[in-house]
N, C-alpha and C positions, 0 to 999 in steps of 0.2 A: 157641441158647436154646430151651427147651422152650417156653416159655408166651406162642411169638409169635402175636399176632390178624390178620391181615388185614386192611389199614385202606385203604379206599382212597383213590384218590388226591384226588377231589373232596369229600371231605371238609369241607373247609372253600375256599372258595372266591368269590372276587369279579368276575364281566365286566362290563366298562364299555360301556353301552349308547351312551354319549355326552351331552354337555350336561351333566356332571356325576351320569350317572345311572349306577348300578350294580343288578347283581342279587347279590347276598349268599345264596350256599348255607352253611349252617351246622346242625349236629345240634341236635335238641331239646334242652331238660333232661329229664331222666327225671324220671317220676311222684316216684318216693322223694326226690330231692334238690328238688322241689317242695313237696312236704309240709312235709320237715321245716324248709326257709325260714320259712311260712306262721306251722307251731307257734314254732320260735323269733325271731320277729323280726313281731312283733303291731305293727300300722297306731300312730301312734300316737293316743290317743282310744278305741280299741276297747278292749271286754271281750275276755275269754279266753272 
């Protein structure tokens, strides 16, 4: 396949520190899929 990325492997990720404790590595959301939550999906109570 041409349009493979490079992903790697820690990515998404869980270690268990113990006593029920974990550290959770996981990607941000990007700016643009944060926005446009924001604009389409208003508190509800709020103006626009």
């Amino acid at each position: 396949m041409a349009n493979e990325v490079a992903v790697p492997g820690d990515l998404y990720k869980a270690d268990y520190i113990g006593s029920g404790t974990f550290i959770i590595k996981k990607p941000k959301r990007s700016a643009k899929k944060r926005r446009q939550s924001k604009l389409r999906g208003p508190k509800p109570g709020m103006r626009k």
